[in-house]
C-alpha positions as CSV (number, residue, x, y, z in Angstrom):
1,X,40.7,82.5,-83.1
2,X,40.4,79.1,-81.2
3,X,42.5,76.3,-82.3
4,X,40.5,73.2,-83.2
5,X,42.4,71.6,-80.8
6,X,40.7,74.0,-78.2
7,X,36.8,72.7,-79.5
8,X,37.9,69.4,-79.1
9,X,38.7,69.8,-75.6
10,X,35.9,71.7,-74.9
11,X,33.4,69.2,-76.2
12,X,34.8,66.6,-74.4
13,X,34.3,68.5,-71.4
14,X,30.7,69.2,-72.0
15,X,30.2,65.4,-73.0
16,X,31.9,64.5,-69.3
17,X,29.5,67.4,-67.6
18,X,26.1,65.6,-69.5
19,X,27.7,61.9,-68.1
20,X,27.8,63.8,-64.6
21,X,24.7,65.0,-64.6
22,X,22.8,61.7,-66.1
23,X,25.0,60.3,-63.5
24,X,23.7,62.8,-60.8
25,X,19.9,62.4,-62.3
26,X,20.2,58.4,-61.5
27,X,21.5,58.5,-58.3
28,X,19.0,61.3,-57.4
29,X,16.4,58.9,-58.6
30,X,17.5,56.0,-57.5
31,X,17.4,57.8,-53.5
32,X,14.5,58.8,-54.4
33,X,13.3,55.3,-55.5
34,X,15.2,53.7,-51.9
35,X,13.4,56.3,-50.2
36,X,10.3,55.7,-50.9
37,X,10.7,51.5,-51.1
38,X,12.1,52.1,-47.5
39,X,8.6,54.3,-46.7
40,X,6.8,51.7,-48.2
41,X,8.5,49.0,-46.1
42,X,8.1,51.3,-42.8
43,X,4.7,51.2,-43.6
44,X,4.1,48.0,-43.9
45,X,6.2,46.9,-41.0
46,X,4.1,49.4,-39.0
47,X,0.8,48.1,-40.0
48,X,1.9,44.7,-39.4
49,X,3.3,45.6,-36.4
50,X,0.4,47.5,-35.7
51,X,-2.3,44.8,-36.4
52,X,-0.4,41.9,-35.2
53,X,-1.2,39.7,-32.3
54,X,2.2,39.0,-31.6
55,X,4.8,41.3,-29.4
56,X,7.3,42.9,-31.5
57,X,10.7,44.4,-29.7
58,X,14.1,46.0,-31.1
59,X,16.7,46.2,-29.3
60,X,19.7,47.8,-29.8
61,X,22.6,48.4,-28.0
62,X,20.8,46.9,-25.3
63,X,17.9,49.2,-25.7
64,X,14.9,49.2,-26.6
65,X,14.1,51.0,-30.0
66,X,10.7,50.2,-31.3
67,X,7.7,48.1,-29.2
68,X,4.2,47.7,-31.1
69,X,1.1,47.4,-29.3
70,X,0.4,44.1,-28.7
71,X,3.9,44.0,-26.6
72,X,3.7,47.1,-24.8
73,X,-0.3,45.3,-23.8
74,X,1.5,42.2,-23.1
75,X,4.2,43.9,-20.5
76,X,2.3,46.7,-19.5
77,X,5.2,49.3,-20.3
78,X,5.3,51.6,-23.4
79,X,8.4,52.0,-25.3
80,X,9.0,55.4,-22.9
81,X,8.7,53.5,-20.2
82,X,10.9,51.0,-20.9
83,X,14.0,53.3,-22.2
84,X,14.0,54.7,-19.2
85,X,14.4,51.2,-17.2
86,X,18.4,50.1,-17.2
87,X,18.6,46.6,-19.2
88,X,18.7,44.6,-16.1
89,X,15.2,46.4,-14.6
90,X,13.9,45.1,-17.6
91,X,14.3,41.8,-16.9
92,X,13.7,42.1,-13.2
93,X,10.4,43.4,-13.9
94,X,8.9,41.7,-16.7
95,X,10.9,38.1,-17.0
96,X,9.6,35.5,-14.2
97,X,12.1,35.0,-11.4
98,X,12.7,31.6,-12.0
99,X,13.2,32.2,-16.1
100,X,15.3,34.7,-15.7
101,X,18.7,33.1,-14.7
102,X,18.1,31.6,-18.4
103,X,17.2,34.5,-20.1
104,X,20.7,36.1,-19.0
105,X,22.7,33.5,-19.4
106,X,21.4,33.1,-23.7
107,X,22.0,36.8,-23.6
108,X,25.5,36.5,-22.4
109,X,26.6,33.7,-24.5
110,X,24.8,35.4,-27.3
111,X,27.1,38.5,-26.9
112,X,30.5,36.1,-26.4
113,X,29.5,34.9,-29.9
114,X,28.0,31.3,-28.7
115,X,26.6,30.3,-31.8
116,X,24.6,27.7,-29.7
117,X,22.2,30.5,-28.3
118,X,18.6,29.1,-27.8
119,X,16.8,31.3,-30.0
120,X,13.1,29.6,-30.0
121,X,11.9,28.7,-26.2
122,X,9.0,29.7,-23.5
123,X,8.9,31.7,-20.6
124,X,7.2,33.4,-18.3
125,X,6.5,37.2,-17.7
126,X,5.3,39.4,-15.2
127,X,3.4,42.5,-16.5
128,X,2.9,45.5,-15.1
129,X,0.3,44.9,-12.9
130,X,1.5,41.5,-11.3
131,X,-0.2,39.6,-14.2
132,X,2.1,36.2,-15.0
133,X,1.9,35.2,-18.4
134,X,3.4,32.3,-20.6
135,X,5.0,33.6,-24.3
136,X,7.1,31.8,-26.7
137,X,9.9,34.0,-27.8
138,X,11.6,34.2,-30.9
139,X,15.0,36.2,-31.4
140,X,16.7,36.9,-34.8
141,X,19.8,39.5,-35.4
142,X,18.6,41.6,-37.8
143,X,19.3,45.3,-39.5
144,X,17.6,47.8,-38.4
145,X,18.3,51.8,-39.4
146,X,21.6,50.4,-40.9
147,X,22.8,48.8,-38.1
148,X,22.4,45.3,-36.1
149,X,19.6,45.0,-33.9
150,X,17.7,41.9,-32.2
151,X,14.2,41.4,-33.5
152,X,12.0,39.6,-30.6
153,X,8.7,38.4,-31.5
154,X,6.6,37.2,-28.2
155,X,3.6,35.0,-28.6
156,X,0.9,34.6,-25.8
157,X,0.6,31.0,-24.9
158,X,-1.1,31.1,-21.6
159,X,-4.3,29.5,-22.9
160,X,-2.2,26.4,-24.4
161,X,-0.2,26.1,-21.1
162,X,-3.2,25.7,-19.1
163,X,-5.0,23.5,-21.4
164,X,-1.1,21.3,-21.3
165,X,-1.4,21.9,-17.6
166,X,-5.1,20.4,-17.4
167,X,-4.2,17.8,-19.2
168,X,-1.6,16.7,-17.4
169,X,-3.4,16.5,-14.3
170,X,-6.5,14.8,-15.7
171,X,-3.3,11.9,-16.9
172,X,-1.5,12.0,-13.5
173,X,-5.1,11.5,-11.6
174,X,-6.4,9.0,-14.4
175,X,-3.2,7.1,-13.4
176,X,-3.2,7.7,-9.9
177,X,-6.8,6.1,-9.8
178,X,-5.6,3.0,-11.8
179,X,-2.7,2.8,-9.4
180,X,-5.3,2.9,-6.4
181,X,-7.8,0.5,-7.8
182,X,-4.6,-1.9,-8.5
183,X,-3.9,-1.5,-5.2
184,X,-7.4,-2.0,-3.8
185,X,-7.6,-5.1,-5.9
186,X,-4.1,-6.3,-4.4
187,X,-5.4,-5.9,-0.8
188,X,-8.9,-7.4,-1.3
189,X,-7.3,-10.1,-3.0
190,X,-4.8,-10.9,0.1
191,X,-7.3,-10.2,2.6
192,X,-9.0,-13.0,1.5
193,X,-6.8,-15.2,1.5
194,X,-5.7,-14.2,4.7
195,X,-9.1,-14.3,6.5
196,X,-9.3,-17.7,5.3
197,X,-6.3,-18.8,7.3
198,X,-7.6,-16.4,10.3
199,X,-10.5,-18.6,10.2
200,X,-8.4,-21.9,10.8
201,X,-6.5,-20.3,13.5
202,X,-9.1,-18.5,15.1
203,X,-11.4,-21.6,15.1
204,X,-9.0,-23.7,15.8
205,X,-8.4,-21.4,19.5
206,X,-12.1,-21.3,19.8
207,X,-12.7,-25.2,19.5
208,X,-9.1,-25.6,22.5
209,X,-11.2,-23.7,24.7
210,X,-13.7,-25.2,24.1
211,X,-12.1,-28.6,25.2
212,X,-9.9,-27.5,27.7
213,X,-11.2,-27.0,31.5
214,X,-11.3,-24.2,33.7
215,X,-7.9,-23.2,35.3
216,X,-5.9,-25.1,32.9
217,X,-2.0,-23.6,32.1
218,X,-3.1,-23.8,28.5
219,X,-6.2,-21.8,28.5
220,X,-4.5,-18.6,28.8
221,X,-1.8,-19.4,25.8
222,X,-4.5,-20.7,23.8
223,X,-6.9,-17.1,24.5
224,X,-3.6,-15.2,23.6
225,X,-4.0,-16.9,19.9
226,X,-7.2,-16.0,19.9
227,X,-7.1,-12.2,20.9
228,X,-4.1,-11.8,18.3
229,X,-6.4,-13.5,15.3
230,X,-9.0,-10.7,16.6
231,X,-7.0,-8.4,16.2
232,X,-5.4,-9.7,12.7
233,X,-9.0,-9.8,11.7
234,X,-9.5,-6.2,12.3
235,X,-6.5,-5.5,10.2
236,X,-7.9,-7.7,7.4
237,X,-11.0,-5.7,7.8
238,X,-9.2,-2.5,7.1
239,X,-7.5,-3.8,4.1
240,X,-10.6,-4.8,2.9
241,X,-12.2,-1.1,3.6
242,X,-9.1,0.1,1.3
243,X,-10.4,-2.0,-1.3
244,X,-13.8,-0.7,-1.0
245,X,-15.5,-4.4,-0.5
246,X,-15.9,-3.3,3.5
247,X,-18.7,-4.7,5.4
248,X,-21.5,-2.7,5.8
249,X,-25.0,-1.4,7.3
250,X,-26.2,1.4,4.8
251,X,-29.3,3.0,6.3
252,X,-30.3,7.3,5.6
253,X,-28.6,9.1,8.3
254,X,-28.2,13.1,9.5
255,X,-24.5,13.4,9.1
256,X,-24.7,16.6,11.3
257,X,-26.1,14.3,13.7
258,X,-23.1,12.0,13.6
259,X,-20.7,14.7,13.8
260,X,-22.4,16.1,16.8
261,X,-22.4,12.5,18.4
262,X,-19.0,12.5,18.1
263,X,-17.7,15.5,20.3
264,X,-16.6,13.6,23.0
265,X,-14.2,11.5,20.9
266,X,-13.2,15.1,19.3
267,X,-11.6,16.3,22.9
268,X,-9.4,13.3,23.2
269,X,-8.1,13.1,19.6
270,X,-7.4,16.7,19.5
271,X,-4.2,18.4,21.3
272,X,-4.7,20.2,24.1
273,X,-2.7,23.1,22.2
274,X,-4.8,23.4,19.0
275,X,-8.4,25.6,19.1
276,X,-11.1,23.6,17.7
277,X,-14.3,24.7,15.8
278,X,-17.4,22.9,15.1
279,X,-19.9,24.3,12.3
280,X,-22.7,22.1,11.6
281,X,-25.8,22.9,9.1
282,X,-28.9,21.8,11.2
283,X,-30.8,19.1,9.6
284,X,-28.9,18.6,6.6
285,X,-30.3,16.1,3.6
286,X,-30.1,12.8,4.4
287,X,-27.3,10.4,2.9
288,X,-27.5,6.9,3.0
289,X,-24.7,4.9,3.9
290,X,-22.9,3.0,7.0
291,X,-22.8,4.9,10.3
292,X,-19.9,3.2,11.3
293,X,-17.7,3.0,8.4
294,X,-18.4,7.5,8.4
295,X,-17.6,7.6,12.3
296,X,-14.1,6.5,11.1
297,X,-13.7,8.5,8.4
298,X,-14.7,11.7,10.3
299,X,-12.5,10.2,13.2
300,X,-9.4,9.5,10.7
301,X,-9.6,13.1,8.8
302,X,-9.8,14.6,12.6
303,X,-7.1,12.4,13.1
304,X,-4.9,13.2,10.6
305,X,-5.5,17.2,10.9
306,X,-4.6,16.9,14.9
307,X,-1.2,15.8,13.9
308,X,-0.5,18.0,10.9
309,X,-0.6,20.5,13.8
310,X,3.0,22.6,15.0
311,X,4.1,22.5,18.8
312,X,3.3,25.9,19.2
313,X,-0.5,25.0,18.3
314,X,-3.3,25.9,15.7
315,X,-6.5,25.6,14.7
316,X,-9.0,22.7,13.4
317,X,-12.1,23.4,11.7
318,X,-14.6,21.1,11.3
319,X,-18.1,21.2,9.7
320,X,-20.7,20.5,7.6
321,X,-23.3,21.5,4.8
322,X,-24.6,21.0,1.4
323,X,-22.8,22.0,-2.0
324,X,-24.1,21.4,-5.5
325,X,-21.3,19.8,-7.4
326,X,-21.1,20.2,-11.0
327,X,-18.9,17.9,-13.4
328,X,-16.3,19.8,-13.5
329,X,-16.1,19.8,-8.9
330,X,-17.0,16.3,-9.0
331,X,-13.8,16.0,-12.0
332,X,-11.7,17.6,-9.5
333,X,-11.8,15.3,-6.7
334,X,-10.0,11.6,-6.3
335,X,-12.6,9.7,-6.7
336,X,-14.5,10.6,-10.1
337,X,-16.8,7.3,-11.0
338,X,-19.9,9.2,-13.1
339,X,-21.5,10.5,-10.1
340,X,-24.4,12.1,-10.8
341,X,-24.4,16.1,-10.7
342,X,-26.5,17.7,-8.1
343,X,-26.5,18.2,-4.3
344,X,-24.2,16.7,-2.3
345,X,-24.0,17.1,1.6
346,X,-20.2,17.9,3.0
347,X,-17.8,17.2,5.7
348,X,-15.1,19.2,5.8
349,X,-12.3,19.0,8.3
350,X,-9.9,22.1,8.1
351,X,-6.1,22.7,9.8
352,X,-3.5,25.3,9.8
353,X,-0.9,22.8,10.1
354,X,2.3,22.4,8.3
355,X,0.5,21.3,4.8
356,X,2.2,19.2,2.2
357,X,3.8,19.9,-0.7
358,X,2.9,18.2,-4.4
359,X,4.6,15.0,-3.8
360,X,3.3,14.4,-0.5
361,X,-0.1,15.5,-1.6
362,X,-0.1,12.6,-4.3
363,X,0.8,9.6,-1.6
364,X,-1.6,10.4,1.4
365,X,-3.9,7.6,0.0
366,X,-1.4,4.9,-0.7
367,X,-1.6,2.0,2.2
368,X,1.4,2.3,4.5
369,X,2.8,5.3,3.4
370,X,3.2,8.1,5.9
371,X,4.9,11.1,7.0
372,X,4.8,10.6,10.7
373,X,7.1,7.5,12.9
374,X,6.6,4.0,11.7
375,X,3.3,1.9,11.5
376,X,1.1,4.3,10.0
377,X,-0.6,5.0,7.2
378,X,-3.7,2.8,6.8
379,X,-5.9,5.8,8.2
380,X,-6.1,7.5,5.0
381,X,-5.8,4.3,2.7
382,X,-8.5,3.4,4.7
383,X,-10.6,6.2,4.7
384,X,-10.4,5.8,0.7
385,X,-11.5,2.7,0.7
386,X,-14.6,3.5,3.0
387,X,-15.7,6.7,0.4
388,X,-15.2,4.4,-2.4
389,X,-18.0,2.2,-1.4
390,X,-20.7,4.6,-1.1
391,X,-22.1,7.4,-3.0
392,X,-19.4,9.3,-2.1
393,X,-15.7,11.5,-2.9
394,X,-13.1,12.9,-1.4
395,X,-11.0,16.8,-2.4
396,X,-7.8,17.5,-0.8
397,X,-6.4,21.0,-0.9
398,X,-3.2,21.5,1.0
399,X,0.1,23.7,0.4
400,X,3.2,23.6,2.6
401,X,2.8,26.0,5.6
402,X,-0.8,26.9,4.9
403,X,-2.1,23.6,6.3
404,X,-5.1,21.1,4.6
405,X,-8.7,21.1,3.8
406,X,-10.6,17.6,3.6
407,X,-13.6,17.7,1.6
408,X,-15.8,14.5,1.9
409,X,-19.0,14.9,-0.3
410,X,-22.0,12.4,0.1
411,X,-24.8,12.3,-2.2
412,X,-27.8,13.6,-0.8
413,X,-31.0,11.6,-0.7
414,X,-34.8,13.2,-1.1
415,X,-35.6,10.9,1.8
416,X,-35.4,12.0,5.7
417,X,-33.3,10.0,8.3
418,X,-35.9,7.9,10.3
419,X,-35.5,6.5,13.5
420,X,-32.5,4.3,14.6
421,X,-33.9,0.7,15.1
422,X,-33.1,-1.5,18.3
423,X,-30.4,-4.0,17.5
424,X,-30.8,-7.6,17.1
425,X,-30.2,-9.9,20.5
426,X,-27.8,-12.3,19.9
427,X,-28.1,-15.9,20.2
428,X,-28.2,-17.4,24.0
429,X,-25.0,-19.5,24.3
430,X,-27.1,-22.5,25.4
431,X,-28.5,-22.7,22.2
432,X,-27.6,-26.2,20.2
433,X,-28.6,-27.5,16.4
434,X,-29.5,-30.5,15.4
435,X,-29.8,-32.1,11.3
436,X,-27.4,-32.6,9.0
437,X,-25.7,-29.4,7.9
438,X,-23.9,-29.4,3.6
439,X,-20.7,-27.5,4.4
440,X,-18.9,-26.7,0.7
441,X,-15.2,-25.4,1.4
442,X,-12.8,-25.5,-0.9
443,X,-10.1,-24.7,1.4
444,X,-9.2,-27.8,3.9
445,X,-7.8,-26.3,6.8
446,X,-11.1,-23.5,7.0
447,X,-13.3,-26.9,6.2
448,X,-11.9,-29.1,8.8
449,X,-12.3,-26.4,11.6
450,X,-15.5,-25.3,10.5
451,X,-16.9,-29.0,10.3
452,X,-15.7,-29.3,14.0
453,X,-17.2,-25.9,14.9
454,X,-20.3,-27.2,13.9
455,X,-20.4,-30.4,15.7
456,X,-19.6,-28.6,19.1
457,X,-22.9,-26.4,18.0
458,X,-24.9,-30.4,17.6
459,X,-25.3,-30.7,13.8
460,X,-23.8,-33.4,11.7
461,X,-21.8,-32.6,8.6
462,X,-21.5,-34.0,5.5
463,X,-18.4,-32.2,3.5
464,X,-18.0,-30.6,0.0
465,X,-14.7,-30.0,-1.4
466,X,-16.0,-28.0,-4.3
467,X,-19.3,-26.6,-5.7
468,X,-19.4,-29.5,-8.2
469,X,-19.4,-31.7,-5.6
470,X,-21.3,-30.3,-3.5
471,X,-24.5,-30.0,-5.8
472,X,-23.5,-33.4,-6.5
473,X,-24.3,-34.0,-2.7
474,X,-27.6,-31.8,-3.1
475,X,-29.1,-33.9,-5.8
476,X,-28.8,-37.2,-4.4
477,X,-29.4,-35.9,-0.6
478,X,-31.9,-33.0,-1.1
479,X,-34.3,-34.2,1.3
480,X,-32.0,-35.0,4.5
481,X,-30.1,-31.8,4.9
482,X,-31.3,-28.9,7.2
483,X,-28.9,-26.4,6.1
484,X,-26.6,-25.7,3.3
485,X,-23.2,-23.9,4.1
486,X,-21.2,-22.5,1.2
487,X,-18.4,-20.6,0.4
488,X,-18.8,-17.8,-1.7
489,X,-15.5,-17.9,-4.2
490,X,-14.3,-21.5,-5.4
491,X,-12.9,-23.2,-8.2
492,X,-15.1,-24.8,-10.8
493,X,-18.8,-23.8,-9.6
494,X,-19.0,-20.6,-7.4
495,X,-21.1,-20.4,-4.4
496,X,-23.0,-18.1,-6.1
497,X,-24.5,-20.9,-8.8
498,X,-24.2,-23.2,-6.0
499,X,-27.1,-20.8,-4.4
500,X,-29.2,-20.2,-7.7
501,X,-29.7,-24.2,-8.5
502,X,-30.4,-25.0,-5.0
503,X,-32.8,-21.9,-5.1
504,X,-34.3,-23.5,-8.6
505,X,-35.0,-26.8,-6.3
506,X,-35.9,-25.3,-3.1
507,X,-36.8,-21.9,-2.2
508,X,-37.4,-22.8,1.4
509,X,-34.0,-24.8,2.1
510,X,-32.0,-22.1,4.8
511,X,-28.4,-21.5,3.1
512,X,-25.6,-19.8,4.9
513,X,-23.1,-18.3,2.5
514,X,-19.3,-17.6,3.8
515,X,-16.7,-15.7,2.2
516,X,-12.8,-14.0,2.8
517,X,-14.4,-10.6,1.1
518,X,-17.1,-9.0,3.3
519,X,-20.9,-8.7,2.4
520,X,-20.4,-5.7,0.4
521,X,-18.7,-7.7,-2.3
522,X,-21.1,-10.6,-2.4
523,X,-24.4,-9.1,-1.5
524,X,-25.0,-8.2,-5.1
525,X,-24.3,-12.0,-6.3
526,X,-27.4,-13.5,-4.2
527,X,-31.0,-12.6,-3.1
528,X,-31.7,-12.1,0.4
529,X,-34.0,-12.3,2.5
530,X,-35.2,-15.3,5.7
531,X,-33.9,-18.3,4.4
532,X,-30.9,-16.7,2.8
533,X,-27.6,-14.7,4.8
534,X,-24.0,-14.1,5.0
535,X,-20.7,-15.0,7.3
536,X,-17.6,-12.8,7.2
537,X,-14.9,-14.9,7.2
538,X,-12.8,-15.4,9.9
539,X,-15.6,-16.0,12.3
540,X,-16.0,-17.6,15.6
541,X,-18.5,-19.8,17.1
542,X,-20.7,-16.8,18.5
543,X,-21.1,-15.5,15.3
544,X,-21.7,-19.1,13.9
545,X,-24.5,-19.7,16.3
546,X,-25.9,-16.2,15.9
547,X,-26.2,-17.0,11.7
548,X,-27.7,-20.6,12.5
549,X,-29.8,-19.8,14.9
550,X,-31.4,-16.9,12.8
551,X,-31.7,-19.0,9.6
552,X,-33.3,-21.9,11.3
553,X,-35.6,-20.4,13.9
């Protein structure tokens, strides 16, 4: 029979068998219980994955392992696809040439162990069908079937780039206005001043000749002073077209009309080795503004495409027609003042030239600067200026080595262009004043040459130094003077309530108002009509005796 000793050991070895198998049962169920906490996690990755708007990738061992949907949309590749691409066609196809240099230097320094990998940052990527796209990507070293793995997420951020980019535009052109109309207030402001002292010197020539007898050895010096205040005058004139405070005639004119009248000029401005095309829409709407002041911005923009123009030739394009321009075209152009949406006739002046790039692109309308040999660059300033003053504005579109478009848009008028009236004959030289003429200058050395131009034309003067004093003058002296004469812009009381009290005392008293700006500026500050006008300063005694002879005839 069995020894006791023999049941013992037996029982002990059943008791380790039961601890086995509860040992066994547990780990069974606790597989079992991995297992399906691991299905469950698969399947909620994989409806998360599934459903979510972000671009999910694994990689491993520099492979691709799982892609959901929304980045295999976002790429254009499936997961297929893309295990079949080496890692570096992967990034030559779907990351942006100029990210990728980036992108593989993270990924090298990520696999040196640089623990100052970027992990967060945009880019840009390329899908499958040429498509560029901005995402934010976010990488994270994770574990995936047991082993390490990169988790990417990629989020679609085109829409908030664009609106970044929009938005940075609309600042850049909000300041680039500001910086313009600081500018235009800078030259207005100086060419003021300095047709003020080109009125001395001008008058001061005029008045020598005046004096000085035929065949004199003077007369020639003293013309020489007078031809370069001329032509100081015209530059002043310019400055004050950049401003936008430019003299001018606004009538309704056919601006196909004036394109067409211009041809001849077009065949000298343009180079014999560029082809050029005119379009024009017959009898466009009217627009109303300044035939002149347009003649030199068509001439300018021809200008300015004629020299964008390579050696080896090209072609300009210029024409004309009507385009309705919304807020959003009118937003888009450099000159965006609440102009009214609607129809708007066009110039356009087109070259294949050598273009500009960004930079360039953001100057052309600053005064003096220019791309071409020195003493440029108050064509376009100019030109600015000129479009500023009307109902008008101005698109560029340019890109190196695909030339320039200028788009000038003029706001069309319901009314036709009626006949051009016959000018004005000027004053006969013989013709001499007489009375006492108010002069009110603030400025001596414009008053004392004035007062003298006057006398040569037979008036006495009686001199202001201010507008205080000089409706000082008026109330005691009403009565004897013929004329008043006033500048526009002085200390203490303006010209302009100068003209309003001598109006609320006499509306038939002839007043001749001057000023450095041009009429454009002042117009708006006084009513006119016979027995009021205007005198852009510098002037000369021809224009002097035109003014007078008008206002007192």
């Amino acid at each position: 029979m069995p020894h006791a000793e023999d049941y013992e050991e037996l029982h002990a070895k059943l008791l380790a068998l039961q601890q086995r198998l509860a040992m066994l049962e547990e780990a069974e169920r606790r597989r079992d219980a991995a297992e399906e906490a691991l299905r469950i996690s698969e399947e909620k990755f994989r409806v998360i994955s599934e459903q979510s708007m972000m671009g999910i990738l694994v990689l491993q061992d520099s492979k691709a392992k799982f892609v959901n949907e929304a980045f295999a949309r976002m790429v254009g590749y499936s997961l297929a696809e893309l295990n079949v691409m080496p890692p570096s066609e992967q990034i030559a196809r779907i990351i942006h040439s100029q990210d990728r240099d980036f992108v593989i230097d993270q990924i090298n320094r990520k696999m040196r162990g640089d623990r100052d990998v970027v992990t967060n940052y945009p880019l840009r990527i390329v899908s499958s069908d040429g498509e560029v796209r901005w995402v934010e990507i976010y990488s994270k070293t994770v574990r995936f079937q047991g082993r390490p793995a990169d988790l990417v997420t990629m989020t679609d951020i085109t829409a908030r780039k664009k609106a970044e980019e929009e938005r940075e535009n609309l600042q850049a052109q909000v300041l680039h206005a500001q910086k313009l109309e600081s500018l235009g207030v800078l030259a207005g402001g100086i060419a003021h001043d300095f047709n003020n002292l080109l009125s001395s010197v001008r008058g001061s020539a005029e008045l020598a000749l005046e004096h000085l007898p035929a065949g004199h050895p003077a007369r020639a010096h003293v013309d020489e002073i007078r031809r370069a205040a001329e032509k100081a005058t015209d530059l002043a004139r310019r400055m004050l077209i950049y401003a936008g405070r430019g003299h001018t005639e606004p009538e309704l004119l056919d601006l196909s009309d004036l394109v067409e009248d211009m041809r001849h000029l077009f065949r000298v401005s343009v180079p014999r080795n560029a082809r050029l095309d005119i379009e024009l829409l017959p009898s466009p709407p009217a627009i109303y503004g300044d035939a002149g002041q347009i003649r030199q911005v068509i001439l300018n923009l021809l200008v300015n495409a004629a020299e964008a123009i390579e050696k080896d030739g090209g072609h300009i394009r210029v024409r004309t027609g009507v385009l309705n321009c919304t807020r959003e075209v009118l937003r888009s152009t450099w000159i965006d003042r609440d102009l009214p949406e609607g129809e708007y006739v066009f110039l356009e002046v087109e070259d294949d030239g050598k273009g500009m790039d960004k930079e360039t692109l953001s100057r052309i309308f600053d005064p003096f600067f220019s791309t071409k040999f020195a003493g440029r660059g108050l064509g376009l300033a100019s030109t600015l200026g000129i479009i500023r003053g009307m109902d008008a504005t101005i698109h560029v579109e340019s890109s190196v080595g695909r030339g320039s478009i200028f788009r000038v848009c003029f706001l069309a008028t319901k009314d036709k262009a009626p006949p051009k009236g016959e000018k004005e004959t000027a004053a006969s030289e013989e013709w001499q004043g007489e009375g006492v003429i108010l002069l009110v200058e603030d400025e001596e050395t414009v008053r004392n040459v004035t007062r003298r131009l006057l006398e040569v034309l037979g008036f006495e003067v009686e001199v202001a130094v201010n507008g205080n004093e000089g409706w000082k003058s008026f109330q005691e002296n009403a009565g004897r003077y013929r004329l008043v004469m006033a500048d526009m812009t002085m200390p203490g009381m303006s010209g302009e309530e100068l003209l309003e009290r001598i109006r609320q005392r006499n509306d038939d008293l002839p007043v001749l108002i001057t000023s450095g700006f041009d009429e454009l500026e002042t117009q708006p500050h006084y009513l006119g009509g016979e027995k009021t006008s205007f005198l852009s300063k510098p002037f000369g005694i021809t224009e002097l005796r035109q003014q007078l002879s008008e206002l007192l005839s």
